[in-house]
DSSP file (Angstrom, degrees, kcal/mol; ACC not computed):
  #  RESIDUE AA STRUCTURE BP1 BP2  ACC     N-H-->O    O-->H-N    N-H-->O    O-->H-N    TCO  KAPPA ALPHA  PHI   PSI    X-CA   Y-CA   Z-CA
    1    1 A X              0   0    0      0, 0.0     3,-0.0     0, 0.0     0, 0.0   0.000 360.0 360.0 360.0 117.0   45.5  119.1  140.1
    2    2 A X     >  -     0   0    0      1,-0.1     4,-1.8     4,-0.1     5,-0.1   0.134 360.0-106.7 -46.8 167.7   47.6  117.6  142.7
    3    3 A X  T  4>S+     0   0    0      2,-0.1     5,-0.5     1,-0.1     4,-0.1   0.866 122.4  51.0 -73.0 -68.0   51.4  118.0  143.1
    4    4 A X  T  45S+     0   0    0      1,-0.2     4,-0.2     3,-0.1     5,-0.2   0.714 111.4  50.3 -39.3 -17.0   51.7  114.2  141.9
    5    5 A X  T >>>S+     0   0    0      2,-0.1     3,-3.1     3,-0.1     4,-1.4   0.814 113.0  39.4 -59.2 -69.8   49.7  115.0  139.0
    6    6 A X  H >X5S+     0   0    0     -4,-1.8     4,-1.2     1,-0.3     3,-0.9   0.555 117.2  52.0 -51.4 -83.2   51.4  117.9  137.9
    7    7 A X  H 3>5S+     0   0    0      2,-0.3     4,-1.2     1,-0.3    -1,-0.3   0.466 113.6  43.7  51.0 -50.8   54.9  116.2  138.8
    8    8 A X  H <><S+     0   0    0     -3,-3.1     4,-3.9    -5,-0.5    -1,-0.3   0.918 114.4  53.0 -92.0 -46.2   53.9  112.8  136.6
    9    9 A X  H <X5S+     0   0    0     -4,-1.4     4,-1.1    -3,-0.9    -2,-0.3   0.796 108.2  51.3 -28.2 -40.4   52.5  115.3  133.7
   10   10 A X  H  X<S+     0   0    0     -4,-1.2     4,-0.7    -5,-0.6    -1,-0.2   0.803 112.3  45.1 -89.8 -40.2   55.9  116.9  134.0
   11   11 A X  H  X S+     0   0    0     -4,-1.2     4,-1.4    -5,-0.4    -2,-0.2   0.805 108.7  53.9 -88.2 -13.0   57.6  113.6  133.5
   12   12 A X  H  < S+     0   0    0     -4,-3.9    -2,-0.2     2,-0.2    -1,-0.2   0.955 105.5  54.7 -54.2 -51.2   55.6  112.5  130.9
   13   13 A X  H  < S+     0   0    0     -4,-1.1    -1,-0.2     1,-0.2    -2,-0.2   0.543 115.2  37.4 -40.6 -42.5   56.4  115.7  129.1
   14   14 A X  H  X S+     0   0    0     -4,-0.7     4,-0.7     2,-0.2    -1,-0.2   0.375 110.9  59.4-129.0 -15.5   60.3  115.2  129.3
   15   15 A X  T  < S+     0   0    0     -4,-1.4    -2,-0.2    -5,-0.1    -3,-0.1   0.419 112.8  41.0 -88.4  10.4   60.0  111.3  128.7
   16   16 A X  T  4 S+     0   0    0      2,-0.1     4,-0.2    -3,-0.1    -2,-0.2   0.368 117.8  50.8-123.5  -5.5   58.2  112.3  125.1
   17   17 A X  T >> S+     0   0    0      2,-0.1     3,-2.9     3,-0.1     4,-2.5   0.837 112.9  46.3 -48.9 -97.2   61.0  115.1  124.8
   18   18 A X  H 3X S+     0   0    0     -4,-0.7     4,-0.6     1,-0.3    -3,-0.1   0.512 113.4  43.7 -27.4 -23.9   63.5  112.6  125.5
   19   19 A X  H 3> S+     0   0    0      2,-0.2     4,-3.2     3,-0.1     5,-0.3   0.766 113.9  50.2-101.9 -43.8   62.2  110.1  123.2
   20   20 A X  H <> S+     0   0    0     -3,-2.9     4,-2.7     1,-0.3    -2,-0.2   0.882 115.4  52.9 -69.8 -35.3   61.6  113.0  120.3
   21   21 A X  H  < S+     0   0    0     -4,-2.5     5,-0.3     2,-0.2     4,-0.3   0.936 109.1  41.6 -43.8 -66.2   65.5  113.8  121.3
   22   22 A X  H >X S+     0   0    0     -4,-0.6     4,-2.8    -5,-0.4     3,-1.8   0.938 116.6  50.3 -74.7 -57.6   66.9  110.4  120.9
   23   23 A X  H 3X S+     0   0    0     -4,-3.2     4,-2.9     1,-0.3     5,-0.5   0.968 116.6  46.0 -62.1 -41.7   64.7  109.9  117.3
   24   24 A X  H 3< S+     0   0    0     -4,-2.7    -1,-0.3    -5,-0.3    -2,-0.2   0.622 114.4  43.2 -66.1  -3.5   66.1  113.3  116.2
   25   25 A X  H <> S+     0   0    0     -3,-1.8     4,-3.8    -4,-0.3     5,-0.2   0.496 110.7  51.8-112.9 -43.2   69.3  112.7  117.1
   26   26 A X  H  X S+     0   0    0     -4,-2.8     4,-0.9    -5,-0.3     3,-0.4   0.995 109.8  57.8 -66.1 -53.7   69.6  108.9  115.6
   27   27 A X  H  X S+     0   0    0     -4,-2.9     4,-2.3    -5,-0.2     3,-0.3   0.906 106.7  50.0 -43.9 -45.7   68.2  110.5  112.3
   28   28 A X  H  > S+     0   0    0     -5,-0.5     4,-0.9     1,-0.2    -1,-0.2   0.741 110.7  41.1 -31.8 -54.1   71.1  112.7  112.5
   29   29 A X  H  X S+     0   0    0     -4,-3.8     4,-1.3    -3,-0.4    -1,-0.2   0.465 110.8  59.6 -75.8 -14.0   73.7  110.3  112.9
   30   30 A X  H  X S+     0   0    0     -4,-0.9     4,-2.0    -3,-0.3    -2,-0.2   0.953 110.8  48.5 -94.7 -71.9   71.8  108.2  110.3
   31   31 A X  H  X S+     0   0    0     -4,-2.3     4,-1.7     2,-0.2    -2,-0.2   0.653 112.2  39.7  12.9 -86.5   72.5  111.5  108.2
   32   32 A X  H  X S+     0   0    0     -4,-0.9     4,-2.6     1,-0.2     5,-0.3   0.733 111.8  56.3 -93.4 -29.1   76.1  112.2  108.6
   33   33 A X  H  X S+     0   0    0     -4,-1.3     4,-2.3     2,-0.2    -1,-0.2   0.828 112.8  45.1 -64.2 -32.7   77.0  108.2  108.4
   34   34 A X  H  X S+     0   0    0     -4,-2.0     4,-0.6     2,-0.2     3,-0.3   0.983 116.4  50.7 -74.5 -76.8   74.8  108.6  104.4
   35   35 A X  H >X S+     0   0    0     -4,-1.7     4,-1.5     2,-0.3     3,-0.9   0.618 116.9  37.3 -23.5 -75.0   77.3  112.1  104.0
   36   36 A X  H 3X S+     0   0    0     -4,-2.6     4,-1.3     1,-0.3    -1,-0.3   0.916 116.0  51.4 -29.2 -66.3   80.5  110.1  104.9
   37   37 A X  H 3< S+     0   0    0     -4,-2.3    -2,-0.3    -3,-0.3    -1,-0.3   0.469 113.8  44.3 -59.8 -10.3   79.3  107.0  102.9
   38   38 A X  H <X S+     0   0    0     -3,-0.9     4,-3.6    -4,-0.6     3,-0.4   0.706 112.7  57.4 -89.4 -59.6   78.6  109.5   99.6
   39   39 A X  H >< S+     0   0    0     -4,-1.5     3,-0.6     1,-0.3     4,-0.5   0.891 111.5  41.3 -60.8 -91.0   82.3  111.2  100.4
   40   40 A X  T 3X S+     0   0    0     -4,-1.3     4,-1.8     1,-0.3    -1,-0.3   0.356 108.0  49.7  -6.7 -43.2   83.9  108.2  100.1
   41   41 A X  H 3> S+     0   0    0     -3,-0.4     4,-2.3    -5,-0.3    -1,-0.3   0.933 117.5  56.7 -80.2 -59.9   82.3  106.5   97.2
   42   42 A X  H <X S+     0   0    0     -4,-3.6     4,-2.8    -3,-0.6    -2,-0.3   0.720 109.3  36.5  -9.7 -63.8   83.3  110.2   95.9
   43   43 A X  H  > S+     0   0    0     -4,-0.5     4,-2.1     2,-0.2     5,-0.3   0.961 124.2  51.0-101.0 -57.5   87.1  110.4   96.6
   44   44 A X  H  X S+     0   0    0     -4,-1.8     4,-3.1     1,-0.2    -2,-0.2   0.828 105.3  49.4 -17.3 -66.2   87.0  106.6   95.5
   45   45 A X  H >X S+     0   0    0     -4,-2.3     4,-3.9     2,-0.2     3,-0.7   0.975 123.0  34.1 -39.3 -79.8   85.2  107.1   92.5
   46   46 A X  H 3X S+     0   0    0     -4,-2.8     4,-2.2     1,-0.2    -2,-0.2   0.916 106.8  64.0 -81.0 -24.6   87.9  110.0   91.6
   47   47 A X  H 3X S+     0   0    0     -4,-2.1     4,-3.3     2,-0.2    -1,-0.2   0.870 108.1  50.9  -8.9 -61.5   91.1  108.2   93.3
   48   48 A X  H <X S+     0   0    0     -4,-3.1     4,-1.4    -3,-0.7     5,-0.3   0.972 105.9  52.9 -50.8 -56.0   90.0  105.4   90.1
   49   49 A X  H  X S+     0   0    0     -4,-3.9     4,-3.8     1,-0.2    -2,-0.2   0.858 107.2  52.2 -60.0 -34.6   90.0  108.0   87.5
   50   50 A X  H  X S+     0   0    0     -4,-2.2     4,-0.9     2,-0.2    -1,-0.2   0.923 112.5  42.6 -32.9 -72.0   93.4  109.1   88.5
   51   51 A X  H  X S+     0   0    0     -4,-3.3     4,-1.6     2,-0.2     3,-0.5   0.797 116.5  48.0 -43.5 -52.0   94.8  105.9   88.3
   52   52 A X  H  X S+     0   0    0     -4,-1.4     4,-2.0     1,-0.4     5,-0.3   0.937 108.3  53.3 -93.7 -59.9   93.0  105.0   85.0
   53   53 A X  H >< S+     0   0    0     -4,-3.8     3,-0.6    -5,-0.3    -1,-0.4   0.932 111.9  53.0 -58.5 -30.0   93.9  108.2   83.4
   54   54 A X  H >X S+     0   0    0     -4,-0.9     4,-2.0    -3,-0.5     3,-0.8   0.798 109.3  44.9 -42.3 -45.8   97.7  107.0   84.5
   55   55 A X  H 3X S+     0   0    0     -4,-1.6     4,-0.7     1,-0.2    -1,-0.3   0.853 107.9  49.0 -78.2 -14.8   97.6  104.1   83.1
   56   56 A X  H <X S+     0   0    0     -4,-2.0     4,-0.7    -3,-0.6    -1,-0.2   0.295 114.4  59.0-106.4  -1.4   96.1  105.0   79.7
   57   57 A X  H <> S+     0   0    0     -3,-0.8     4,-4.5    -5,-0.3    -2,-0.2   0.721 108.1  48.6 -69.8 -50.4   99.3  107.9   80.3
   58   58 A X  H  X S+     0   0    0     -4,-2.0     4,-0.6     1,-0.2    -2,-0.2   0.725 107.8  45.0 -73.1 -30.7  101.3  105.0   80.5
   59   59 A X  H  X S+     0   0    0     -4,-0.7     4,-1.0     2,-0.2     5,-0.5   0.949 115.9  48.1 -73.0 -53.3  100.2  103.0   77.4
   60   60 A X  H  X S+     0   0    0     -4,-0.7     4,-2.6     1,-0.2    -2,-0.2   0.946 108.0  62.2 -42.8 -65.7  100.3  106.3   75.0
   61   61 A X  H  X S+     0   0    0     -4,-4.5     4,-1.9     2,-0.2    -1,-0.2   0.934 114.9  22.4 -31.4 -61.6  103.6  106.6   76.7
   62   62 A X  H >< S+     0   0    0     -4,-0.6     3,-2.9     1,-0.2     5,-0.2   0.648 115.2  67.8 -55.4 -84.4  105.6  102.8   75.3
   63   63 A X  H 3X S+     0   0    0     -4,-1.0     4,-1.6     1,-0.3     5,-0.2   0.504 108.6  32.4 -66.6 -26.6  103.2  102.8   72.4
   64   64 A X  H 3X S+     0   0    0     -4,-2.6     4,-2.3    -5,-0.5     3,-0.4   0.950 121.5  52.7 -76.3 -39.6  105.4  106.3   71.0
   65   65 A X  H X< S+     0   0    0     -3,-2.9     3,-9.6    -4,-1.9     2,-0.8   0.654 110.0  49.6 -43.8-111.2  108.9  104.9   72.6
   66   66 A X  H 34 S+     0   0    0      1,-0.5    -2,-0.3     2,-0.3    -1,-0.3   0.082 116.9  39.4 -23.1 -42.5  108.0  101.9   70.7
   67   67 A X  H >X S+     0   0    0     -4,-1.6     3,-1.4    -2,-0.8     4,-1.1   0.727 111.8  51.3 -47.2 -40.9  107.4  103.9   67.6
   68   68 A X  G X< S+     0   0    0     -3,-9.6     3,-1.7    -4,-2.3     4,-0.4   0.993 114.8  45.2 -79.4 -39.2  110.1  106.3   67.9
   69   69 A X  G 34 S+     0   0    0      1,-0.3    -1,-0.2     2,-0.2    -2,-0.2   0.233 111.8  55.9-100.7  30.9  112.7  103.0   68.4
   70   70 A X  G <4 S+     0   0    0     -3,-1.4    -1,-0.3    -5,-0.3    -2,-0.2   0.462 114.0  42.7-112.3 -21.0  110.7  101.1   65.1
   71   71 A X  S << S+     0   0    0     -3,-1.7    -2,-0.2    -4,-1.1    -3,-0.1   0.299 104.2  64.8-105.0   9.8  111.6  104.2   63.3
   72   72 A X  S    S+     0   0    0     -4,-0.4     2,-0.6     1,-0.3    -3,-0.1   0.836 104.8  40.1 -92.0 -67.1  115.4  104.7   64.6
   73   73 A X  S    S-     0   0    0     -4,-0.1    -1,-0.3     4,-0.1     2,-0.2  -0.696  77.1-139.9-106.4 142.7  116.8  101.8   63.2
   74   74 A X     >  -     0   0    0     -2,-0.6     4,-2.9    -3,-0.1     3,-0.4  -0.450  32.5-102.7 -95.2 175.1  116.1  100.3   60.0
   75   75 A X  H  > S+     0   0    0      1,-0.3     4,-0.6    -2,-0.2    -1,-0.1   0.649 121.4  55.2 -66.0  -4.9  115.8   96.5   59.4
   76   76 A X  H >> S+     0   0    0      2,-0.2     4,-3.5     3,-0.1     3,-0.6   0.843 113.4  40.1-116.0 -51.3  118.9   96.1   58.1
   77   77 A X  H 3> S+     0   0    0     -3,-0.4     4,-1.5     1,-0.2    -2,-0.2   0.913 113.9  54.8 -49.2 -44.5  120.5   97.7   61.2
   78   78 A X  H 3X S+     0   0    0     -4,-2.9     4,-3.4     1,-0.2    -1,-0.2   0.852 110.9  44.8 -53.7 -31.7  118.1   96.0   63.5
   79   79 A X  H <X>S+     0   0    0     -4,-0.6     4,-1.7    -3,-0.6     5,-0.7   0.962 111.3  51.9 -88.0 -57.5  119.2   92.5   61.8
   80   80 A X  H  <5S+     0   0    0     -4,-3.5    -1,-0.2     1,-0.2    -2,-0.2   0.707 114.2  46.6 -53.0  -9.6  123.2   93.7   62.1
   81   81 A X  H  X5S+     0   0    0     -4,-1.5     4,-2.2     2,-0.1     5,-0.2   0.887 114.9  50.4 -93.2 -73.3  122.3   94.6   66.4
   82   82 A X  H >X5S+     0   0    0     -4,-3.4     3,-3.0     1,-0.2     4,-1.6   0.934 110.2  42.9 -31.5 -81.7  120.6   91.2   66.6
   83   83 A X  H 3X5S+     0   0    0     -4,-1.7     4,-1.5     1,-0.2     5,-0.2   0.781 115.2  50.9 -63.2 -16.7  123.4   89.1   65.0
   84   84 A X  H 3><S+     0   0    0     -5,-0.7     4,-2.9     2,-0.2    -1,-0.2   0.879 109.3  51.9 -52.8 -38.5  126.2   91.1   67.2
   85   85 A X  H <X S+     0   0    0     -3,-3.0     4,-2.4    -4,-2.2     5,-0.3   0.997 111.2  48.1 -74.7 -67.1  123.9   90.3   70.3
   86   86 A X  H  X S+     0   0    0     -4,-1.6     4,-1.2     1,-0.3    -2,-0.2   0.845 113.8  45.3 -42.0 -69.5  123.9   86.2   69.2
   87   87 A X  H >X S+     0   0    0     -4,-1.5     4,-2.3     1,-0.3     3,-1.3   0.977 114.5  49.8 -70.3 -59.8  127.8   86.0   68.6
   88   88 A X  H >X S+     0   0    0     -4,-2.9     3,-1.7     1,-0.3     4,-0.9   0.933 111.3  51.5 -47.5 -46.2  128.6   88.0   72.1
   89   89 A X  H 3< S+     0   0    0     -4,-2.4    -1,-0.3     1,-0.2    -2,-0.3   0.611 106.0  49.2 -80.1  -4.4  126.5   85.9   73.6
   90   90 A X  H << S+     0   0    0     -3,-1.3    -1,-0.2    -4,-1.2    -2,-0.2   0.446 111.1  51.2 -94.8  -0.8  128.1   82.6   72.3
   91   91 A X  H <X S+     0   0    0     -4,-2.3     4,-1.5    -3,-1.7    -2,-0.2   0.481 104.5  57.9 -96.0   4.0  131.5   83.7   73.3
   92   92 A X  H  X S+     0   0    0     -4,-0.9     4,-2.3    -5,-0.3    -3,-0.2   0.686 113.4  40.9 -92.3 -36.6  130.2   84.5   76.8
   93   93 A X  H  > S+     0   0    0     -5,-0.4     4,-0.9    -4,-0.2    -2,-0.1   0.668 111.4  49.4-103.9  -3.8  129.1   81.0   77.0
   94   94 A X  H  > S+     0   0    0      2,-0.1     4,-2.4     3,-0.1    -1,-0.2   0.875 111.6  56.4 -78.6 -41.8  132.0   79.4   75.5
   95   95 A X  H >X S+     0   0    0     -4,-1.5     4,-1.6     1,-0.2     3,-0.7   0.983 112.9  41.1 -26.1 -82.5  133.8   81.8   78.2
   96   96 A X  H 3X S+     0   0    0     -4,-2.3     4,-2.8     1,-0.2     5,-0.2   0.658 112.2  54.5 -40.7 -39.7  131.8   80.2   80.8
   97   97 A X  H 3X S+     0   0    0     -4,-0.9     4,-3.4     2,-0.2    -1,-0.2   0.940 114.1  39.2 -52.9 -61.0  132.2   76.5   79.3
   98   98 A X  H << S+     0   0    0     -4,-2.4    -2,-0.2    -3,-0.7    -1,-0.2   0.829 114.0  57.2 -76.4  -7.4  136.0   76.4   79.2
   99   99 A X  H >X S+     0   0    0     -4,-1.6     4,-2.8     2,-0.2     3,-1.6   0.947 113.7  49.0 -65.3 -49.7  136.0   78.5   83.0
  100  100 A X  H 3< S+     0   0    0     -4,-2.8     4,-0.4     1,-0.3    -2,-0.2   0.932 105.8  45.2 -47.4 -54.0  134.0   75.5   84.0
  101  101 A X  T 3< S+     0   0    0     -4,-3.4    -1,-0.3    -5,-0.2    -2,-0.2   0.428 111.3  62.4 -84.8  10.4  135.9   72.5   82.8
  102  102 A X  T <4 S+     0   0    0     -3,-1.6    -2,-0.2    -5,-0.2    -1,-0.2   0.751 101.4  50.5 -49.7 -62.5  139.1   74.4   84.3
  103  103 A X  S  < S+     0   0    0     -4,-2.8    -2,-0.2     2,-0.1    -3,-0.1   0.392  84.9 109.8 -51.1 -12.3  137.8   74.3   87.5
  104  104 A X  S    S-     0   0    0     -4,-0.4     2,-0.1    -5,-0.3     3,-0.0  -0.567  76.1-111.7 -76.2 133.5  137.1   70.9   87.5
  105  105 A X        -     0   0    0     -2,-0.1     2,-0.2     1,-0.1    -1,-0.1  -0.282  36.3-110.5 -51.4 138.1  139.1   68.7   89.6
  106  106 A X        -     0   0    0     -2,-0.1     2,-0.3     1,-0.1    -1,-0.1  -0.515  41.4-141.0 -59.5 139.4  141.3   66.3   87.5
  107  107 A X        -     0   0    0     -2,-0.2     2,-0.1     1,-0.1    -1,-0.1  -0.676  21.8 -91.7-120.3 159.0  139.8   62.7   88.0
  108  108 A X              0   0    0     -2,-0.3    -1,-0.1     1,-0.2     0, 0.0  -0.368 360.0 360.0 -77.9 158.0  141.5   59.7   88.3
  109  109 A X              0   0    0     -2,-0.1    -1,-0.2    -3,-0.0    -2,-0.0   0.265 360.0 360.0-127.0 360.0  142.1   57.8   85.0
């Protein structure tokens, strides 16, 4: 065996290295890109449940307000809160009516 034998034998050797390198290394990356893409769907995944158990926190939460203030006042109270609310709010706008037509310039007659 010449030296330019052994010498192209020797780069053969390290250009089927090199190649075995590069596939082993792309499998690798292949790998840790699956790993990531897994983690992710993962902390997604429990990120949702978080939320979802919060909102379903949130519903229990009104629907017992909303009980406790159907069981605070009785209808009779409820009715006497309503028709207070109606009457303030039709001297507020009677307020507002006679502020308005105050303000108004006088026009010529």
């Amino acid at each position: 065996m010449t030296r330019s034998d052994f010498d192209a034998a020797q780069i053969a050797r390290d250009a089927e290295i090199a190649r075995q390198l590069q596939v082993n290394l792309q499998a690798e990356v292949e790998r840790e890109r699956q790993r990531e893409k897994e983690a992710s769907k993962t902390a997604i995944a429990e990120m949702y449940d978080e939320v979802q158990a919060g909102i379903d926190a949130d519903a229990l939460f009104a629907a017992k307000l909303q009980q406790e203030e159907r069981e605070e006042y009785t209808i009779e109270e409820s009715v006497k809160f309503l028709a207070e609310t109606i009457a303030a709010q039709r001297k507020f706008k009677a307020a507002q009516r006679s502020a308005e037509i105050r303000s108004r310039p006088p026009t010529k007659s």
